[in-house]
C-alpha positions as CSV (number, residue, x, y, z in Angstrom):
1,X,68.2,-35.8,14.9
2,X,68.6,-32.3,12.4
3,X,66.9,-34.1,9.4
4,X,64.1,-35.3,11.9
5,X,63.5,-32.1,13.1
6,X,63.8,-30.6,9.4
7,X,61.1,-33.0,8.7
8,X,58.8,-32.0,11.1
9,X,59.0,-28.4,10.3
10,X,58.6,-29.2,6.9
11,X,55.0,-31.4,7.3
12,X,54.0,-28.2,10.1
13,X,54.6,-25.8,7.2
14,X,52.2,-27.3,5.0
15,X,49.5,-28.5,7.4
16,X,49.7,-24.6,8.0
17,X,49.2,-23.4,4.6
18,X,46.2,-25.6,3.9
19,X,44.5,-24.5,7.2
20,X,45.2,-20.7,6.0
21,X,44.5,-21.2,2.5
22,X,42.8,-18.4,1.0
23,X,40.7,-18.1,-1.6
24,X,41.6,-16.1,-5.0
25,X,39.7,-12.9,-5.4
26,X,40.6,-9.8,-7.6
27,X,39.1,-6.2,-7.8
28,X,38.6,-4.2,-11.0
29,X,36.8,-0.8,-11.4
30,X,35.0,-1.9,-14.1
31,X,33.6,-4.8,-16.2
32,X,32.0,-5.4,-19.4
33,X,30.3,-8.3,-20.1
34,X,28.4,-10.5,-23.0
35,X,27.7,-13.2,-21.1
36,X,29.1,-14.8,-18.3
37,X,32.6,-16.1,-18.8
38,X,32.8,-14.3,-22.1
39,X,33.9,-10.6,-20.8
40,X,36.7,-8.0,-19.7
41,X,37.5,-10.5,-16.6
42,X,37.9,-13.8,-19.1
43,X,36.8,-16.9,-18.0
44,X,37.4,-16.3,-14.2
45,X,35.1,-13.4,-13.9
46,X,33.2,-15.4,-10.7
47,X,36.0,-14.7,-8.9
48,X,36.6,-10.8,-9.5
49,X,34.7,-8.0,-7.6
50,X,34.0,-5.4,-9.5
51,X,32.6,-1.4,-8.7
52,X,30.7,-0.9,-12.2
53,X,29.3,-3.6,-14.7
54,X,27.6,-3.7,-17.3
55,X,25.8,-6.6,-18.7
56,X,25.0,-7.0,-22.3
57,X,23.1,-10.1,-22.2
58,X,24.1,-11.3,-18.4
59,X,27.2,-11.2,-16.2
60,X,28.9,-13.3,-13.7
61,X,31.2,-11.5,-10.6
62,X,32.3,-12.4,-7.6
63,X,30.6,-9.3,-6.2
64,X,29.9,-5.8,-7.2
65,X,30.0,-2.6,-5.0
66,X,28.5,0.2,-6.4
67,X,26.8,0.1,-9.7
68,X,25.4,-3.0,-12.2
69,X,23.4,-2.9,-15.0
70,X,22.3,-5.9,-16.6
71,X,19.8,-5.9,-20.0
72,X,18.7,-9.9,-18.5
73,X,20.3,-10.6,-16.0
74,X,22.9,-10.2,-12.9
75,X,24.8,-12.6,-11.2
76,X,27.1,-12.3,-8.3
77,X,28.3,-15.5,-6.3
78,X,29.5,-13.7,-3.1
79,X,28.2,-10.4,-0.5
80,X,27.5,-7.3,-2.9
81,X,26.6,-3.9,-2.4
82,X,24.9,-0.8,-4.3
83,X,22.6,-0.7,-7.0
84,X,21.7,-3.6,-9.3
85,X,19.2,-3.0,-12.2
86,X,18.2,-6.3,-14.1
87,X,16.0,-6.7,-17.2
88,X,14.9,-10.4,-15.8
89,X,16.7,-10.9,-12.6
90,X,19.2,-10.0,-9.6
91,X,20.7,-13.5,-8.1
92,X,23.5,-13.0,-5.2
93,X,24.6,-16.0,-4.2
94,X,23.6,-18.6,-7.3
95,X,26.5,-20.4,-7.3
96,X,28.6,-19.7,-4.0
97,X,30.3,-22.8,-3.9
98,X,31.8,-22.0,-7.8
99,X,35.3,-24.0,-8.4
100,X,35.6,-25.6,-5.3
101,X,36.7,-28.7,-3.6
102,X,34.1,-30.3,-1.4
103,X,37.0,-29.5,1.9
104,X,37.0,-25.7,0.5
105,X,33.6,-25.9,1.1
106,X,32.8,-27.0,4.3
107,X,35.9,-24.6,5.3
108,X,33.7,-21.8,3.8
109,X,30.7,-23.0,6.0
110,X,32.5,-23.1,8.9
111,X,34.0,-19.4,8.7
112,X,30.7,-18.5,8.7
113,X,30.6,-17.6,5.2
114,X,27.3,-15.8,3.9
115,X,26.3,-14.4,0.3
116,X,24.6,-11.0,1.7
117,X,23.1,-8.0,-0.4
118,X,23.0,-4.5,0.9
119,X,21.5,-1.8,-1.1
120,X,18.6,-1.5,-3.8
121,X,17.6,-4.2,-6.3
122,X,15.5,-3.6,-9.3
123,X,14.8,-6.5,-11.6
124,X,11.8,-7.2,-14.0
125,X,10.8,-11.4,-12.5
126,X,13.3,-11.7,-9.6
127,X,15.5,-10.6,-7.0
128,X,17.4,-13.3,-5.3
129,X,19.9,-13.1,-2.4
130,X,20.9,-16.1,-1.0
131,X,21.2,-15.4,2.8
132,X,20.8,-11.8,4.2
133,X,19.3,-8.5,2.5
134,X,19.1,-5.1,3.7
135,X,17.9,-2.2,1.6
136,X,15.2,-2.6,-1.1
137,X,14.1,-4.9,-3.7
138,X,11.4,-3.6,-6.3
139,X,10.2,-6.5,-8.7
140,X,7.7,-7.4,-11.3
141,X,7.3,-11.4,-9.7
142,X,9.2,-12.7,-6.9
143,X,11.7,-10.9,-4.2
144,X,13.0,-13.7,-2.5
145,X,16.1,-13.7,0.7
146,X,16.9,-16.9,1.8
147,X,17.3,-16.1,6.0
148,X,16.6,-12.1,6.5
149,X,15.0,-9.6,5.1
150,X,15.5,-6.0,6.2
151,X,13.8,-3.0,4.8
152,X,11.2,-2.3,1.4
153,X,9.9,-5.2,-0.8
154,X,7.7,-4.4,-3.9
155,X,6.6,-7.4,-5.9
156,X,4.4,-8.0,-8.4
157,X,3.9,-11.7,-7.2
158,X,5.3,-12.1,-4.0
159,X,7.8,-11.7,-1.4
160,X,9.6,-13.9,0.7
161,X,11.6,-14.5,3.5
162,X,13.7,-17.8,4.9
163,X,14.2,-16.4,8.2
164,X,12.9,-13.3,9.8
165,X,11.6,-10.1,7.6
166,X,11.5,-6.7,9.0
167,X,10.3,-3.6,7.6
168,X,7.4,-3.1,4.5
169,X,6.2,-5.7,2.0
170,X,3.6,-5.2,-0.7
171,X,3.0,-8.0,-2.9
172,X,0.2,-8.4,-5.6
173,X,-0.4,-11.5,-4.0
174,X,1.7,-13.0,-0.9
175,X,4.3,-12.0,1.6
176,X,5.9,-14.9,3.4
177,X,8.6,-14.6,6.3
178,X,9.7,-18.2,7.8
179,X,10.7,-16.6,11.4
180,X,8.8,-13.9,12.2
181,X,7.7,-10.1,10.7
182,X,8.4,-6.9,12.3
183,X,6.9,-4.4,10.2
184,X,4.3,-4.3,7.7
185,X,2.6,-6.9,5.4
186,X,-0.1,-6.0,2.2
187,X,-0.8,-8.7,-0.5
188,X,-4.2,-8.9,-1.9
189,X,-4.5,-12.8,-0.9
190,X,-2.4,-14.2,1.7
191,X,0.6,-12.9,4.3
192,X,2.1,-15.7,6.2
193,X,5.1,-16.4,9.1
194,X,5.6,-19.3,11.0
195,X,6.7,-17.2,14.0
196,X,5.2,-14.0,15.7
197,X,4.1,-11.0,14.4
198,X,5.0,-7.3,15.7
199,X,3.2,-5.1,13.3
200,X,0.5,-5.0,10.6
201,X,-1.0,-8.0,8.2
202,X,-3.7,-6.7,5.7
203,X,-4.6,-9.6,2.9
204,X,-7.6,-11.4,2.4
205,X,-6.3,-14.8,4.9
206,X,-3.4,-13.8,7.3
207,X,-1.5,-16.2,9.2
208,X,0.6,-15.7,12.0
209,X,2.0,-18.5,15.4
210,X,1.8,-15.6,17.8
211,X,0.7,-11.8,17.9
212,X,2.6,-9.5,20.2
213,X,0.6,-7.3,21.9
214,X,0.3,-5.3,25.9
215,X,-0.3,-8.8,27.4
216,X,3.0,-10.7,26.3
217,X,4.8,-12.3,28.2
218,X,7.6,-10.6,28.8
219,X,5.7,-7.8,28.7
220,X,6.6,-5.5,25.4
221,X,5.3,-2.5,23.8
222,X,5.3,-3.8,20.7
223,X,1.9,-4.2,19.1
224,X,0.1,-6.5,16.1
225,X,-2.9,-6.4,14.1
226,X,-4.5,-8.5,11.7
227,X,-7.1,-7.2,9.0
228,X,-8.7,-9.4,6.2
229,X,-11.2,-11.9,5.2
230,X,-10.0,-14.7,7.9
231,X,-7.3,-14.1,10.1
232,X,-5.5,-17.1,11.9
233,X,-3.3,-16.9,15.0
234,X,-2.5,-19.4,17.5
235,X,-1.4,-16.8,20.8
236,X,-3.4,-13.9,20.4
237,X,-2.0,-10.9,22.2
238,X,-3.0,-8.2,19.0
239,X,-5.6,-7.2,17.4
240,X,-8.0,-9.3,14.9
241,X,-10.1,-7.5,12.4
242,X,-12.0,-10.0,9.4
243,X,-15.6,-11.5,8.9
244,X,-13.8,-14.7,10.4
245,X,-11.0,-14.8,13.1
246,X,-9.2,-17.7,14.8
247,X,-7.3,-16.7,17.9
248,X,-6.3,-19.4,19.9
249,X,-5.5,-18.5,23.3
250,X,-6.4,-15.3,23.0
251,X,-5.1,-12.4,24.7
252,X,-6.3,-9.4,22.5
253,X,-8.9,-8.3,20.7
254,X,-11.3,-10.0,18.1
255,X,-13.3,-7.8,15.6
256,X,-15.9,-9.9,13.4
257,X,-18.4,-11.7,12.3
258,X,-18.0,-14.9,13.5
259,X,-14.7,-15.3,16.2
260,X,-12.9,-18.7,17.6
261,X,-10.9,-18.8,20.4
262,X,-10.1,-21.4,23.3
263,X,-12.3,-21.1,26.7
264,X,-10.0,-22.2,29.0
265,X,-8.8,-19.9,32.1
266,X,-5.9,-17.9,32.7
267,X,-3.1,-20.1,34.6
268,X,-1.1,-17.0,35.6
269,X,-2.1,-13.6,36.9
270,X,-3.7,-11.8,33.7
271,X,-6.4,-11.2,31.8
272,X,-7.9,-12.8,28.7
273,X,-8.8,-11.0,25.7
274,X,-12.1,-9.2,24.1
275,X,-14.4,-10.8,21.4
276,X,-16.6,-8.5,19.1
277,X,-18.8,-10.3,17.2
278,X,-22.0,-11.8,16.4
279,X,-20.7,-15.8,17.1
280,X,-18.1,-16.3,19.4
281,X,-17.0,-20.1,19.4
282,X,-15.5,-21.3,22.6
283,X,-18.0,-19.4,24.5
284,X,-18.0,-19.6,28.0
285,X,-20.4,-17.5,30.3
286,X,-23.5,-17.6,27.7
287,X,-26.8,-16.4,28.8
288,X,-30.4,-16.0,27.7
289,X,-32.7,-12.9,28.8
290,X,-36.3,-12.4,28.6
291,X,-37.4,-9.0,29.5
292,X,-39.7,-6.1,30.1
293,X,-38.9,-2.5,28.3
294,X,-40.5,0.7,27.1
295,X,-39.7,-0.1,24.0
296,X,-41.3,-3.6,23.8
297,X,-43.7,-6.0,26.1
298,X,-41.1,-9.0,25.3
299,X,-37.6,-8.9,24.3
300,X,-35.6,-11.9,24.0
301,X,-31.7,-11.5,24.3
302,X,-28.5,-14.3,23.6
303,X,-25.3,-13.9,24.6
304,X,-22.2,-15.5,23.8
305,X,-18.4,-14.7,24.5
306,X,-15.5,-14.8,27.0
307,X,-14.7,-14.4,30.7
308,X,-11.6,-12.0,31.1
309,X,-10.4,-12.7,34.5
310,X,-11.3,-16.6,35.1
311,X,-8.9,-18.6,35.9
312,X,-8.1,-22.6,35.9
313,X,-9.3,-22.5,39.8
314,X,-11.9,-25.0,40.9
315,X,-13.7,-22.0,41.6
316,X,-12.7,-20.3,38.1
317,X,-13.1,-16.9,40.5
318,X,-10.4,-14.6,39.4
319,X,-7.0,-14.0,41.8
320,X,-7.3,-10.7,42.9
321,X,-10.1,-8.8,41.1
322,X,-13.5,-8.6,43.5
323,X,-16.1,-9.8,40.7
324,X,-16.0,-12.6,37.7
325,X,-16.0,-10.2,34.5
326,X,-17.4,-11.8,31.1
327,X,-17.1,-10.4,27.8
328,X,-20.5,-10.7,26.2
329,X,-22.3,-10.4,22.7
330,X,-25.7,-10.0,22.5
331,X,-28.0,-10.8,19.5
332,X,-31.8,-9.1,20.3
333,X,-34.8,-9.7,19.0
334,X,-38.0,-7.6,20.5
335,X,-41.8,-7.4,20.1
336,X,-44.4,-4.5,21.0
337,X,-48.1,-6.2,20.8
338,X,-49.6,-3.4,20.9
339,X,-48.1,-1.0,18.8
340,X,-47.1,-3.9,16.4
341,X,-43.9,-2.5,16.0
342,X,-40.5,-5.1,16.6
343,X,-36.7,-4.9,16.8
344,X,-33.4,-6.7,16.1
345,X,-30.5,-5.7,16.8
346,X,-26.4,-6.2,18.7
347,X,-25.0,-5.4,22.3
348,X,-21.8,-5.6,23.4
349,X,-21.7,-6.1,27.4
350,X,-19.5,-7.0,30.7
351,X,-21.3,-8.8,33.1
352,X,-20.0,-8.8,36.2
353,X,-20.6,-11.6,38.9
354,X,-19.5,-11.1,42.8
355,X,-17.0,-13.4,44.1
356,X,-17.0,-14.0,48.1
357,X,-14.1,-16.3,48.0
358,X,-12.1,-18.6,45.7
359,X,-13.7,-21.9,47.3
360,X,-15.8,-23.7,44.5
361,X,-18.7,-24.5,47.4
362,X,-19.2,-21.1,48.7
363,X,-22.7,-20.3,48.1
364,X,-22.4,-16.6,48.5
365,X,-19.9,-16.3,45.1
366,X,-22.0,-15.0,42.2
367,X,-24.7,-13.9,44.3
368,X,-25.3,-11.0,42.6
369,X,-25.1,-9.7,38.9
370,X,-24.5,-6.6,36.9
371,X,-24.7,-5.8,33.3
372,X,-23.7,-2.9,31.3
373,X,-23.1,-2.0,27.7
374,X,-24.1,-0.6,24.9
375,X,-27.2,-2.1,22.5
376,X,-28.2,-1.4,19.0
377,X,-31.8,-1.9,17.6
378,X,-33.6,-1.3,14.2
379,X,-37.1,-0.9,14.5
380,X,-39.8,-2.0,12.3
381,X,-43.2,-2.3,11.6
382,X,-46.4,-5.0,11.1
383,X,-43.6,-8.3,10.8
384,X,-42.0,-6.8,8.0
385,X,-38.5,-5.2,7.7
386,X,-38.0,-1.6,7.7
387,X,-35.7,-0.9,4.9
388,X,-35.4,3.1,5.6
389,X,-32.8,4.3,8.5
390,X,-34.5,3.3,12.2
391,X,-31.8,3.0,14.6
392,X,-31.5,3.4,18.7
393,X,-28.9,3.2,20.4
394,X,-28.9,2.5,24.1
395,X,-27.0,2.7,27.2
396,X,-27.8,0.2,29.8
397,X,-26.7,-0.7,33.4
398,X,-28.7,-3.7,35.1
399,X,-28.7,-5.4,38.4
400,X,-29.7,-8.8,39.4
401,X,-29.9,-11.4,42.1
402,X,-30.1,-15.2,42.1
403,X,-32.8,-16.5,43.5
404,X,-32.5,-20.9,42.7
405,X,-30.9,-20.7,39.2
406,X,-32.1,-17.7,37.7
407,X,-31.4,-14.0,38.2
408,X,-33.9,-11.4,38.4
409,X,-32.9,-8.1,37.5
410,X,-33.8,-4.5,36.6
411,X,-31.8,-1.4,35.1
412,X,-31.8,2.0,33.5
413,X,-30.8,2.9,30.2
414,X,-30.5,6.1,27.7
415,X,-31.3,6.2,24.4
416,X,-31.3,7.9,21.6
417,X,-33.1,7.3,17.9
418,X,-31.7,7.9,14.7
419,X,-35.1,7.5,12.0
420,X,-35.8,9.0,8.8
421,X,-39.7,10.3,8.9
422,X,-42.0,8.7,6.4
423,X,-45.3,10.6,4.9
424,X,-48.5,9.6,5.7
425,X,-47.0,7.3,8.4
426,X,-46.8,7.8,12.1
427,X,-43.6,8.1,13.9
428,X,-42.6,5.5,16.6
429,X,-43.8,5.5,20.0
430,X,-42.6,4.0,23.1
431,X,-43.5,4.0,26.8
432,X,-41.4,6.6,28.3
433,X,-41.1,10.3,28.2
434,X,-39.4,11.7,24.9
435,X,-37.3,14.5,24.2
436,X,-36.9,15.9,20.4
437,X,-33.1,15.7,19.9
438,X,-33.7,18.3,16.3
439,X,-32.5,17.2,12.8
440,X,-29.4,15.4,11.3
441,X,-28.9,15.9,7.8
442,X,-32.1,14.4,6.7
443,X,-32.7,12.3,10.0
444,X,-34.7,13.5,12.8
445,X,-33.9,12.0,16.4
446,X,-35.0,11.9,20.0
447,X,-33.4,11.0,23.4
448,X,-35.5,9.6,26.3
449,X,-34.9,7.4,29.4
450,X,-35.6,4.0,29.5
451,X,-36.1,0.9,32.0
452,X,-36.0,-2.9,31.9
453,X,-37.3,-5.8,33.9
454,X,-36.2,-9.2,33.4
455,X,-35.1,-12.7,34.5
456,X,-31.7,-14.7,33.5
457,X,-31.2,-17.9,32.4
């Protein structure tokens, strides 16, 4: 019965000490190194931590925590800490699982073992860290962490990001983050995450899953933009600025030449976004003008764009708001036969249609119509374009009614003209009463009040 028990204690001791077996690590103030396994640690430097080194050719630590200087290169398998300055590179982490048994490493993996960096990296090609970074990484190619990032990155190249990235990035020519970015993104060709974006994206493309913005769901006060050549974003809740945006379901703001977006409704009670731009594809709520002014006998005007409050109602009437409100871009085009003058020009408008009820047969829903907004024209003369300064800029609010299919309406504007006189050349005249305005560096200008008659298509 004793040498039974003996036994057993015997087997629990050493089940015990492999369950608790630790890992040999040492500390010295300071190593000097040739290359790595030939310096002031021997040949089992990887497993010293060290507060100074310095690295002829390149060195090899376990970690370091204040100061390293390497002429190529630095390496350090485990977490570090300070300053690192590398001819070549900065790796933490590039061999974590040095010397080990494949059981001493999932045991590592398992205690949540992570090879983390805090504090400033400067390396001439690379920074590396194997998991988490926090601090700042200056280099002349590639800063690259292999979850998170948090703080400055300055690469020549690019900078990169496994997981999530937070803070400021300026590459020569990407910044990547896998999870998301909360902070701020410059590259001179492409910024990228896979997740959302809380904060700034300036390159020429810019990619992002989801913008945060007023209208996210749960509501935040967190805020995104996008500005470059062509911006991408699947849930749009920021801000878009490039010739060419794509925003999905969008929930912000687009500012371009040419915008995409989904038309669908809202299924919950909120409000779509705002397209600005010449071409909005995924239009819904498109209309064609032709109308009467005092500034030409015919003026043509499309529209294309979004509808803010519609919603996925048979009806598409909006919940709780008292009138259907588009979001509409205009492109102009106007003719005066008799003074042979003509026009071309942009508006941005919300038309607003009455609802009466949310029943999709109720004949009194989008009765009536009102449009207002704010158009600019260039004038020209005899079919030819005007290459000096001609500009008006006009303040319109219109009201129609539907009589069949169409909607005939009338308004009011304001406007005033920006030109640049011409000798021996009359000045532009219109049908309304004029009021000189004075001079604008070299520009003279003049304010009157204007009217319009149309029908809607």
């Amino acid at each position: 019965m004793k040498a039974t028990l003996l036994t057993l204690l015997i087997c629990a001791h050493f089940s015990t000490s492999a369950q608790i077996k630790k890992f040999r690590e040492y500390e010295r103030t300071f190593q000097l190194s040739l290359l790595p396994g030939i310096s002031t640690n021997g040949i089992e430097s990887g497993s010293y931590y060290n507060k100074f080194s310095l690295n002829i050719f390149g060195g090899l630590s376990a970690g370091n925590h204040h100061l390293e200087i390497g002429f190529i290169s630095n390496i350090n398998l485990k977490k570090t800490t300070g300053i690192q300055i590398a001819g070549i590179g900065n790796v933490i982490g590039a061999n974590a699982f040095y010397n080990l048994t494949l059981s001493e490493e999932r045991e590592l993996i398992h205690s949540d073992f992570e090879c983390n960096y805090t504090g400033l990296q400067f390396a001439g090609l690379l920074n590396y860290v194997r998991d988490n970074a926090k601090g700042f990484q200056l280099s002349g190619g590639l800063n690259t962490v292999g979850i998170t990032f948090r703080g400055v990155q300055i690469a020549g190249i690019g900078n990169s990001a496994g997981g999530g990235s937070e803070g400021f990035h300026l590459a020569g020519f990407y910044n990547i983050a896998g999870d998301y970015i909360a902070g701020v993104q410059i590259s001179t060709l492409f910024n990228y995450t896979n997740g959302g974006l809380s904060g700034t994206q300036i390159a020429l493309i810019n990619k992002s899953f989801r913008m945060e913005g007023k209208k996210s769901s749960p509501p935040t006060r967190v805020r995104s933009l996008q500005i470059g050549l062509i911006n991408f974003c699947k849930e749009m809740e920021g801000t878009q600025i490039g010739l060419i945006n794509f925003g999905g379901e969008l929930r912000g703001k687009q500012f371009g030449l040419i915008n995409f977006f989904q038309r669908r409704g809202t299924k919950e009670y909120s409000r779509n976004g705002t397209p600005v731009g010449l071409l909005n594809i995924g239009s819904l709520g498109s209309m064609l003008q032709i109308s009467y002014t005092e500034m030409f006998s015919t003026t043509l005007e499309y529209t294309t764009g979004n509808c803010l409050n519609c919603t996925y109602t048979q009806s598409g009437m909006p919940y709780g708001d008292l009138n259907k409100i588009f979001n509409q871009n205009a492109l102009i085009l106007g003719y005066d036969h008799w003074r042979n003058s003509w026009g071309f020009g942009y508006g941005f408008q919300k038309v607003l249609y009455n609802k009466h009820s949310m029943l999709p047969t109720d004949p009194r829903n989008e009765k009536r119509v009102i449009h207002y907004g704010v158009k600019f024209i260039h004038m020209n003369r005899n079919r030819s374009v005007d290459k000096v300064f001609n500009l008006v800029t006009r303040l319109n609010v219109e009201i129609g009614k539907r009589y069949g299919g169409k909607y005939l309406f009338g308004g009011l504007s304001v406007n005033y003209f920006l030109y640049k006189p011409q000798d021996g050349i009359e000045p532009y005249s219109f049908q309304t009463v004029t009021v000189d305005t004075g001079r604008i560096f070299d520009l003279e200008s003049i304010l009157w009040p204007g009217y319009t008659a149309g029908v809607q298509f």
